[in-house]
N, C-alpha and C positions, 0 to 999 in steps of 0.2 A: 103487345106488339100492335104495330099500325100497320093498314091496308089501304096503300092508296088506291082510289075510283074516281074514274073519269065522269063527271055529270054530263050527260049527253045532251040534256034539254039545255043548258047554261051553258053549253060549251057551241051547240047551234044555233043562241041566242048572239052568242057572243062574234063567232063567224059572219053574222050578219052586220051587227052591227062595224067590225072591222073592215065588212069589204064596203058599205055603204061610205063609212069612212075615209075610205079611200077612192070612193069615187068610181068604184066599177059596179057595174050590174050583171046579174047571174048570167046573162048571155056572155060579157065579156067573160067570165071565169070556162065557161063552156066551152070558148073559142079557144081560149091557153090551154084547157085540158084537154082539148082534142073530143069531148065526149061530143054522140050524136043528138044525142037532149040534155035537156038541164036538171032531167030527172033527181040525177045525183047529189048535186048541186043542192038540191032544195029538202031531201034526203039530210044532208049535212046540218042546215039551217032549221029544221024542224027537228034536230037531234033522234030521228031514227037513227042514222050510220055513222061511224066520222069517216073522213079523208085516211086514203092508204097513207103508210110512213110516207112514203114516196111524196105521193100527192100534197099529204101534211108540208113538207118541208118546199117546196113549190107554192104552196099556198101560205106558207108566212112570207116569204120574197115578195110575191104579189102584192101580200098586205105592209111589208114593212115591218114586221113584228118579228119576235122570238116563238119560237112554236110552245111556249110554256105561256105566252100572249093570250095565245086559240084558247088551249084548254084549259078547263076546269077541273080540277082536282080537286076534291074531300079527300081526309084522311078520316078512318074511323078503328076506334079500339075493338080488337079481337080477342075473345078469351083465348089464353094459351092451354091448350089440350095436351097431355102429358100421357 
């Protein structure tokens, strides 16, 4: 059996480089998100947190992308335990 995992650090290497791509900068993402700092923002980018569903799906619109764009996903074999 396979376990899909989101790589956090690859997934907010990749955010960045998506939204540089597109031409915005973390203030602009801060001002569509409504948040009061860009805390979060950079939280994403340095793969400590990801973006809520919500926010996630806001944030591929923004970028232009499919939200399977954003992330990063490993699959990796699990022993099955019986």
């Amino acid at each position: 059996m396979t376990i899909p995992t989101i790589d956090l650090p690859l997934t907010g290497a990749n955010i960045t480089r998506l939204r540089k791509a597109a031409g915005l900068s973390v203030r602009d993402l801060q001002a569509v998100f409504g948040f009061s700092t860009p805390q979060a923002i950079y939280k994403w980018q340095n793969g400590a947190t990801l973006p809520t569903v919500d926010n996630l799906i806001v944030l591929a619109a923004l970028l232009n992308v499919k939200i399977d764009d954003i992330l990063v996903i490993h699959t990796a074999a699990t022993p099955v335990v019986a």
